[in-house]
MIDRENBA-936753 format. One line per field, with one value per residue (C-alpha): chain; residue number from 1; residue in one letter; z, x, y. Coordinates in pm, 1 decimal. Each point is the difference from the previous one (the first is absolute). Example, Ala and Ser with C-alpha at 12.3 -4.5 7.8 and 13.67 -1.06 7.14 Angstrom:
residues 2
cadena = c(A A)
num = c(1 2)
residuo = c(A S)
Z = c(780.0 -66.0)
X = c(1230.0 137.0)
Y = c(-450.0 344.0)
//
This chain:
residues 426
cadena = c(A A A A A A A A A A A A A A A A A A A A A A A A A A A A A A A A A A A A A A A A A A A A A A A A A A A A A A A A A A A A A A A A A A A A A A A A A A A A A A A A A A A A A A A A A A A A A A A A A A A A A A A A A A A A A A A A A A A A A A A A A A A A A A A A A A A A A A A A A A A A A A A A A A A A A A A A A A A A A A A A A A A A A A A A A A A A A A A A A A A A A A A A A A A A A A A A A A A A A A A A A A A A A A A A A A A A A A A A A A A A A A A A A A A A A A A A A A A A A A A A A A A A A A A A A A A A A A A A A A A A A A A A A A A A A A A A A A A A A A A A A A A A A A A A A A A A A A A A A A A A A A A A A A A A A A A A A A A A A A A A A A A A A A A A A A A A A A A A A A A A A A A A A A A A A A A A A A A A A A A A A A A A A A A A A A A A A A A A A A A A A A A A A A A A A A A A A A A A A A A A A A A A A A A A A A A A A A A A A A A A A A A A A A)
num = c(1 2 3 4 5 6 7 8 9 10 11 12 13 14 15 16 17 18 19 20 21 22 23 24 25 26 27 28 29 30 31 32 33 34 35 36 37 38 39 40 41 42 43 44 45 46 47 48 49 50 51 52 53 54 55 56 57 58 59 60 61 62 63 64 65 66 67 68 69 70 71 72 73 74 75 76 77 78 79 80 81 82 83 84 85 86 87 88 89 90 91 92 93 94 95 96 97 98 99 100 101 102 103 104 105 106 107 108 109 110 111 112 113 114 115 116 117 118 119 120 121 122 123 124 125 126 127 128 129 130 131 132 133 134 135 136 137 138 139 140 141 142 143 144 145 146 147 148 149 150 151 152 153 154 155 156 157 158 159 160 161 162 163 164 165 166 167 168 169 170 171 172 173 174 175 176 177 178 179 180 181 182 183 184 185 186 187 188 189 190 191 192 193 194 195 196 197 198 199 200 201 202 203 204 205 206 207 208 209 210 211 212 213 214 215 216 217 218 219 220 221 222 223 224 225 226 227 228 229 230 231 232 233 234 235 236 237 238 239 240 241 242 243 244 245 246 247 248 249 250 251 252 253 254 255 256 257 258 259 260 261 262 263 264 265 266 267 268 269 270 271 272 273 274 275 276 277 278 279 280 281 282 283 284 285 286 287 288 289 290 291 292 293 294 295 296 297 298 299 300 301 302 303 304 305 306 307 308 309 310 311 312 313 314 315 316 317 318 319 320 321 322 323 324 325 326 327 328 329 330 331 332 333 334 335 336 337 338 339 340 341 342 343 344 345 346 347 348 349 350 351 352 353 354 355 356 357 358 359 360 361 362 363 364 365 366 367 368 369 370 371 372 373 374 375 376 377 378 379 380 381 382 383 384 385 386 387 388 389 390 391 392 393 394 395 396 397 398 399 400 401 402 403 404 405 406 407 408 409 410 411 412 413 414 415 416 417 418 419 420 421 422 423 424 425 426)
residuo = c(X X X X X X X X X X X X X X X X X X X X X X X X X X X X X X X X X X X X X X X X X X X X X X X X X X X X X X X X X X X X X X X X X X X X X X X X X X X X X X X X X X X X X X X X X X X X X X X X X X X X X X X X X X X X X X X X X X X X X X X X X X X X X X X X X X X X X X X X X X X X X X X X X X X X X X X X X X X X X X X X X X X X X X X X X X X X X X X X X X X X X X X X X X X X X X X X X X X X X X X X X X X X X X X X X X X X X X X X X X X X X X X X X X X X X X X X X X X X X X X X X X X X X X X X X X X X X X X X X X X X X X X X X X X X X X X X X X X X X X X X X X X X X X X X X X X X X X X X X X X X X X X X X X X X X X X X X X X X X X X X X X X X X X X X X X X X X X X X X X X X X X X X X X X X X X X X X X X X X X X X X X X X X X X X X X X X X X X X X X X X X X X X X X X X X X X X X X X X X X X X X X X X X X X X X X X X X X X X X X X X X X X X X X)
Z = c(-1050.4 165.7 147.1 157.3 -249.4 169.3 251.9 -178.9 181.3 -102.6 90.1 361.1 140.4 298.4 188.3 -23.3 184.3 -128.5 72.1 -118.8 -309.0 -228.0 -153.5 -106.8 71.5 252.9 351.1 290.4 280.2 354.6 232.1 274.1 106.8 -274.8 133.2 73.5 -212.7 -102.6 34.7 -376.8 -102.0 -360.8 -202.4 -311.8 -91.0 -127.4 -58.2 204.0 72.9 -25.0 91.8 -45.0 -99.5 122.6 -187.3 105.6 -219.7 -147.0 -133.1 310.1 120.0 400.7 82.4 -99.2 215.8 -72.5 189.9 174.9 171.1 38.9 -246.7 278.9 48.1 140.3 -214.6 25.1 -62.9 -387.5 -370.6 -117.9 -350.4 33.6 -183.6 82.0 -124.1 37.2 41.3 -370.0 -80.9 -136.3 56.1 112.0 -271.3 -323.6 -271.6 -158.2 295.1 55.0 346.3 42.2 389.7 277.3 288.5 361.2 279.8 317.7 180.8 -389.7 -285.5 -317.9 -194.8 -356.0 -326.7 -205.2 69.9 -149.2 141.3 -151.8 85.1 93.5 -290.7 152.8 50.1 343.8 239.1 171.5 341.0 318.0 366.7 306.1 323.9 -19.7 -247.5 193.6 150.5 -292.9 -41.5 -32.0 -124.0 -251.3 239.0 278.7 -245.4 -89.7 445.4 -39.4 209.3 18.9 -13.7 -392.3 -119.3 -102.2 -216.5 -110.9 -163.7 -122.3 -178.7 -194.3 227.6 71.5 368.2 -103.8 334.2 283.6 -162.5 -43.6 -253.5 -179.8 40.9 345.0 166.1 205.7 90.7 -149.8 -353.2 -314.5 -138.1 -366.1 -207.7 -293.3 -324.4 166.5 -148.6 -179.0 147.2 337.8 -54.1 -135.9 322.5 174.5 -182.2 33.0 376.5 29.2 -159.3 223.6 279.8 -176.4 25.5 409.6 165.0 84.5 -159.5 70.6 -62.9 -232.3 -79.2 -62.4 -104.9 408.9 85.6 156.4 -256.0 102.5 -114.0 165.0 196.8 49.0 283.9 -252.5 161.3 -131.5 104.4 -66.9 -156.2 15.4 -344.4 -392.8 -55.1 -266.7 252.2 -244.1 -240.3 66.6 201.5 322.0 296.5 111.1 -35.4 -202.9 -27.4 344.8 55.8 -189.9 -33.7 -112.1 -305.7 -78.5 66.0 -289.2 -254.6 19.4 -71.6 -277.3 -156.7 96.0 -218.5 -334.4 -41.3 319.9 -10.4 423.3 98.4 -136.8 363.1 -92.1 -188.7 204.7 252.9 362.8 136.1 347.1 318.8 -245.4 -35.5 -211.8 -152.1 -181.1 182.6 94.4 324.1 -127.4 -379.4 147.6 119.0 -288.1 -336.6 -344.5 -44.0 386.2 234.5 313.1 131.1 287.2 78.5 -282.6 -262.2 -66.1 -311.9 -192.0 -260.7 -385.2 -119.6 -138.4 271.8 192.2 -203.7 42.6 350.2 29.2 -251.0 264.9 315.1 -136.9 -104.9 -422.7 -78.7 196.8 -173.7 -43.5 213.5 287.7 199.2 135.2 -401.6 -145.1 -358.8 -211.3 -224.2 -341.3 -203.2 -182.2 -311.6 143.9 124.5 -414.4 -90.0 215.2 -172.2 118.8 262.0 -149.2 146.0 -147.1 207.8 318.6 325.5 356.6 145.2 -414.5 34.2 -250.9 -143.0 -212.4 -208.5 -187.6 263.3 272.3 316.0 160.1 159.9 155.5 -111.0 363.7 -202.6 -301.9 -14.9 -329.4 -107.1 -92.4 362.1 116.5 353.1 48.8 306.0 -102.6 157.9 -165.2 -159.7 295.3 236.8 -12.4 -298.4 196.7 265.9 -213.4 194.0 -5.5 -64.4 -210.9 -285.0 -285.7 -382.1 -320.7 -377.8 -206.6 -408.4 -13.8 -175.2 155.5 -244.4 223.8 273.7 326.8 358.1 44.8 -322.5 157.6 -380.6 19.6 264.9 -51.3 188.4 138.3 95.5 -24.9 413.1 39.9 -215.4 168.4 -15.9 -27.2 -359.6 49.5 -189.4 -352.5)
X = c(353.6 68.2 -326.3 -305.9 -328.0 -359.0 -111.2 -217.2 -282.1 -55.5 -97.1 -35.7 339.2 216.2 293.7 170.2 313.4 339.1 57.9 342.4 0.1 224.8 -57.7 -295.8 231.1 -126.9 205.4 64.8 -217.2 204.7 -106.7 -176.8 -360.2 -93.2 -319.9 -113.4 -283.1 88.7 -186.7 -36.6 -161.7 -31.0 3.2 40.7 326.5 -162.8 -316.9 -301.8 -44.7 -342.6 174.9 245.1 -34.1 243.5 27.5 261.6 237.8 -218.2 -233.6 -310.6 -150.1 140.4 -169.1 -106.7 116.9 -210.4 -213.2 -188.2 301.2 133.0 210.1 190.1 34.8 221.4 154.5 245.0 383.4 73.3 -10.4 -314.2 -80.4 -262.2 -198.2 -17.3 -339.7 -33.8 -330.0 -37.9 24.5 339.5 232.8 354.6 112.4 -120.1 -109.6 301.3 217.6 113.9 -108.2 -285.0 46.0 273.9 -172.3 121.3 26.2 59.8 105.2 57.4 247.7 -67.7 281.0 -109.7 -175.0 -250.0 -67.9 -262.9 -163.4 -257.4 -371.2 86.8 3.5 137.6 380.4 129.6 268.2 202.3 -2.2 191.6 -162.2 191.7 -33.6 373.5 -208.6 -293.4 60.7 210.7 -12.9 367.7 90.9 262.9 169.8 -11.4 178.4 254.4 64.2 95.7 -355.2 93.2 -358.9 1.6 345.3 -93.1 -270.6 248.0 224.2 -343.4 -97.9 333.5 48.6 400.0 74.8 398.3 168.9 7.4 52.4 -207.6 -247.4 -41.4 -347.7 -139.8 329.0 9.3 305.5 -133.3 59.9 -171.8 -312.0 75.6 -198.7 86.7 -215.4 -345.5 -318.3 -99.8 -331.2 157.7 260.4 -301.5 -185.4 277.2 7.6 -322.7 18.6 294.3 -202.3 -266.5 283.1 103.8 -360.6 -53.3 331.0 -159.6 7.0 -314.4 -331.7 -185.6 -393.1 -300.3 -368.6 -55.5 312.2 129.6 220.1 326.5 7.8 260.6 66.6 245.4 192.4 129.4 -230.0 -247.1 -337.2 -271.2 -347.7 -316.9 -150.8 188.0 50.0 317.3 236.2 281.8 -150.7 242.8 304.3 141.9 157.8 204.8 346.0 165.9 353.5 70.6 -96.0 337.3 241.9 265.1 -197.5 -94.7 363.2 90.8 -256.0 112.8 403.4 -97.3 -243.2 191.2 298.1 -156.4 -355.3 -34.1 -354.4 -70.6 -170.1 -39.7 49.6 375.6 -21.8 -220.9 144.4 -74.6 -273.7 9.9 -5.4 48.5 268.1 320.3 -8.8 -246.8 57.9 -275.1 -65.9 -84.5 -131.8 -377.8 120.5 8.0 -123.2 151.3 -113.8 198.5 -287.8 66.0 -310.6 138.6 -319.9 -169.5 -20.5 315.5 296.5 29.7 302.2 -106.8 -147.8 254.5 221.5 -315.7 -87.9 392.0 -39.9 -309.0 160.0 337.3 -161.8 -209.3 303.8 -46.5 286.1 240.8 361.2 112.0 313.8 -223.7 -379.2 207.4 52.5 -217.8 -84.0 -198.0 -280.6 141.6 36.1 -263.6 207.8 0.6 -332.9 -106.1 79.5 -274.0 -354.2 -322.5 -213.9 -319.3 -320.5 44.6 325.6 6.1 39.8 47.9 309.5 75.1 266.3 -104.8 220.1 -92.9 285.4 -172.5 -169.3 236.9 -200.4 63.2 -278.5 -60.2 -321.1 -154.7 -331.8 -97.9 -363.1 -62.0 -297.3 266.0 49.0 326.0 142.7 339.1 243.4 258.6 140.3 -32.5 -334.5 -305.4 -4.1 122.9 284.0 351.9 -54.7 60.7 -216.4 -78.9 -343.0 -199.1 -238.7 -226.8 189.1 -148.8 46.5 -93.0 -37.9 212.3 349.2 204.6 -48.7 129.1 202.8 -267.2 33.9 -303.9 -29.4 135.8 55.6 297.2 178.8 279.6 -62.7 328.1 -71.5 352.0 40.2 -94.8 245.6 383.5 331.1 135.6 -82.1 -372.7 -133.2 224.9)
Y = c(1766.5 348.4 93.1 -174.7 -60.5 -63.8 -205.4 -307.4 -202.6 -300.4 -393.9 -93.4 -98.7 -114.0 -26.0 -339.0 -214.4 -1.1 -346.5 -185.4 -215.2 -109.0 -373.2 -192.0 -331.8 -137.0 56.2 -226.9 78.5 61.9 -272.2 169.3 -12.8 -265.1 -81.2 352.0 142.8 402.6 282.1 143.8 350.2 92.1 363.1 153.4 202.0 355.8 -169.9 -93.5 -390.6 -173.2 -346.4 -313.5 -296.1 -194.8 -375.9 -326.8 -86.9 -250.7 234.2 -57.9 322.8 -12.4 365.4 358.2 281.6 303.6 229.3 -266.0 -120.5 370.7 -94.0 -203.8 -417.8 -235.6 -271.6 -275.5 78.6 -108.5 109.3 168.0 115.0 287.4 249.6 351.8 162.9 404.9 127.0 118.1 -329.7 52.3 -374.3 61.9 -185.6 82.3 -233.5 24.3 3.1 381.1 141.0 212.1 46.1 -160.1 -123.8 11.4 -236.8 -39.4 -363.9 -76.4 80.6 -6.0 -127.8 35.1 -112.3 -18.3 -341.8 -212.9 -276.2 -302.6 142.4 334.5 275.2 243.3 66.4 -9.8 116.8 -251.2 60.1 -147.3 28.8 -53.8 148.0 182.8 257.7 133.2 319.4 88.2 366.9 56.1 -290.9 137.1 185.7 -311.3 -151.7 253.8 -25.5 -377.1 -99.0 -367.7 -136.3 171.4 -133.8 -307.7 132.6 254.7 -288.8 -160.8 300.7 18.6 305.5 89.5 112.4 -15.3 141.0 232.5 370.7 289.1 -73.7 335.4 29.9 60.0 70.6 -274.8 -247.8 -320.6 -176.2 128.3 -109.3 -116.0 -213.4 -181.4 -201.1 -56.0 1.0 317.2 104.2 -61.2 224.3 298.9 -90.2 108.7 362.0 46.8 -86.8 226.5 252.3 -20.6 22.8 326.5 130.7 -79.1 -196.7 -291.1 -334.1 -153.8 217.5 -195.8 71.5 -151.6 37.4 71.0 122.1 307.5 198.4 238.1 373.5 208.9 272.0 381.7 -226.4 -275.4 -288.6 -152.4 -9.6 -230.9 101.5 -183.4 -55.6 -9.9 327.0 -62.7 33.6 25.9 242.8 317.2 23.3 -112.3 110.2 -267.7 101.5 -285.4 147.5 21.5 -335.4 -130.4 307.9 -242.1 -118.4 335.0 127.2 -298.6 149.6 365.0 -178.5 -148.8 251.0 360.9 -65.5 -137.0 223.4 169.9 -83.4 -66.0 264.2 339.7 124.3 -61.7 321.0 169.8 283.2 -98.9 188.6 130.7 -235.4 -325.2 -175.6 42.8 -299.4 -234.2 -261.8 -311.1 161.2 307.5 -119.5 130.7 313.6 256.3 12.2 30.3 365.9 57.9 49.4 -172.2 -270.1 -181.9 -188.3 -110.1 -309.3 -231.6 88.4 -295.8 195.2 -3.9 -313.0 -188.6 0.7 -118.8 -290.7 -87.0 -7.3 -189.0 -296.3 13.9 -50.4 -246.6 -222.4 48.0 257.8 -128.8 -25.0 -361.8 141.2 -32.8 116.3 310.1 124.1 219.3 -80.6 325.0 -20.4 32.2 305.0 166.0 -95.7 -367.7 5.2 97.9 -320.4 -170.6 -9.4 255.2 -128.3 -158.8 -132.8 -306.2 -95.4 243.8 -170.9 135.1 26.7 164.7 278.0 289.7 231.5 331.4 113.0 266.4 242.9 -200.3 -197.2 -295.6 -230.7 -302.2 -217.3 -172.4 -125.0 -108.1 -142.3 140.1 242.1 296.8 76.4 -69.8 94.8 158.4 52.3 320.0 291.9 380.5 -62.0 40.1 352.9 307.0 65.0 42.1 -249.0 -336.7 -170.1 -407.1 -79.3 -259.0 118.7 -168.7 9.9 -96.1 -81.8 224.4 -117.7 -292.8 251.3 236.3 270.3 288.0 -81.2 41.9 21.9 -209.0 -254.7 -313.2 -40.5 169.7 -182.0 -276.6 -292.2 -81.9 -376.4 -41.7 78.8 -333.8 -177.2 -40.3 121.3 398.9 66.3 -162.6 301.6 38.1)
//
């Protein structure tokens, strides 16, 4: 997609964590402060929480953290199975067992599911709490920086940390992230977090029926605004490419010499007092029609190359060679072969792709009711700045008669991101 649509308003939503996952086996707890209780807050990934309820492996109710408790509590290290409730009344798990919202944690990790349990008809997250999680707002990139309090819950996790070298994603000296098999909706909570990372930098902001929600602001930071106003409805200012120049370095490699489809700055003449190259530092500083806008909202390139990005740094298109190999999205005569999105089957964390009138999105919830939200870049604000923002998308009919920009109808679902090996998408 070449130039920005509309901005669309739609269900309340939030900022979440983007907390590491990778496994729903069940990992060996490090050995330190076994007797402490944890401090535990709960939130809703781009969705509001009402509350938790957080059950024992046996099935017993142990507590319910909701707005009553702040949405805070203290509980005993161990292995929780819990159920995250928006305040639609929307389940995290659906019925069926796709995901209608991630949830976020902090002093916990959620390490997977559904799971079912005797009493309880809801499905559940598995979730581990130990006191080596709270305060865990960077928790990805503490582990990319070899924090030795996280590496044994790296190895639980099924999370690689192989040796000292530059990762290829935040620059720094330290082994790659790279994760391997794990349980499915662990690995979409992580691309949804990483989406929500894309949207603001941070890794924990997650939001509740009482909460506090982030908007943005001209200087790149995010600010924090009292009542749900849909904070991610529209675009944002945080300047995601700068944040890993590497990663984005990787993406224009692999994209420049096989469709050239970046950014269309790459064409664009530099306009006075910008600079001469479109590079991730200055990816926000000009537009695709050349006007130069040194302060204003971040580039995220064109869409596809966005999604891409997102699904890297969140350890899903990763090249078996290793976490420092970037793997593409398939080709739109690749991507052909997977079937149209439907409301029967779409999940978040789904990775959309439009061959017909060409846009790539990313679905972050799924609670049914024909509204959908998305995470993309080149869609929300003003055409030429291929901006990242988060919007409401729908079904129309239940065919793709014509391909449309905005008929979720005719996108391929290409659930094949989540399988393994190069050639995951044939």
């Amino acid at each position: 997609m070449t130039s920005t649509r509309f901005r669309s308003l739609g269900r309340r939503a939030s900022l979440l964590a983007i907390l590491l996952i990778a496994s729903c086996a069940s990992p060996v707890a490090p050995a330190s402060n076994q007797s402490a209780d944890v401090a535990v807050s709960v939130g809703g990934a781009f969705a509001s929480l009402d509350r938790a309820d957080v059950y024992d492996e046996n099935g017993a109710l142990v507590t319910t953290i909701g707005q009553e408790t702040g949405f805070k509590a203290r509980l005993p290290i161990g292995r929780y199975h819990v159920d995250f409730i928006d305040d639609a009344g929307n389940h995290s798990f659906l019925d069926d067992g796709r995901i209608a919202f991630v949830p976020t944690m902090d002093g916990g990790l959620p390490l997977g599911g559904p799971v079912t349990l005797p009493g309880v008809d809801s499905k559940l997250w598995e979730v581990q709490v130990h006191p080596d999680l709270e305060g865990n707002a960077h928790l990805m990139e503490r582990v990319r920086q070899h924090d030795p309090k996280l590496m044994p819950w790296a190895s639980a996790l099924g999370m690689e940390v192989p040796n000292q070298q530059p990762d290829g994603l935040v620059g720094l000296t330290t082994g790659a992230l790279h994760t391997f098999g794990g349980n499915v909706a662990a690995m979409r909570a992580r691309v949804i977090w990483e989406a929500s990372f894309a949207m603001k930098g941070d890794y924990y902001a997650g939001c509740n029926s009482s909460d506090t929600c982030w908007t943005g602001n001209a200087n790149g930071a995010g600010i924090i605004t009292t009542g749900r106003t849909n904070p991610f409805s529209g675009g944002t200012y945080y300047s995601y490419l700068d944040f890993d120049p590497t990663a984005w370095s990787k993406a224009r490699t692999a994209y420049l010499p096989t469709s050239g489809n970046v950014s269309c700055k790459d064409a664009t003449p530099v306009p006075t007092g910008c600079q001469s190259a479109y590079t991730s530092a200055d990816a926000r500083q000009y537009t695709c029609q050349g006007t130069c806008s040194t302060s204003g909202n971040a580039r995220g390139g064109q869409c596809k190359v966005f999604n891409n990005l997102i699904l890297f740094r969140a350890g899903i298109m990763h090249a078996a060679s290793g976490a420092t190999d970037w793997l593409s999205l398939p080709l739109d005569s690749q991507a052909n072969h997977s079937p149209f999105a439907s409301s029967t089957t779409l999940s978040a964390g789904d990775v959309l792709r439009n061959t017909g009138t060409i846009h790539s999105t990313l679905v972050v919830t799924a609670p049914g009711g024909n509204q959908y939200r998305v995470v993309d870049s080149n869609w929300v604000g003003t055409a030429g700045y291929e901006e990242i923002g988060s919007h409401i998308m729908s079904f129309s009919g239940t065919t793709c008669p014509t391909p449309t920009l905005g008929n979720l109808n005719c996108y391929h679902n290409l659930t094949c991101v989540y399988s393994s090996g190069d050639n995951r998408c044939p």
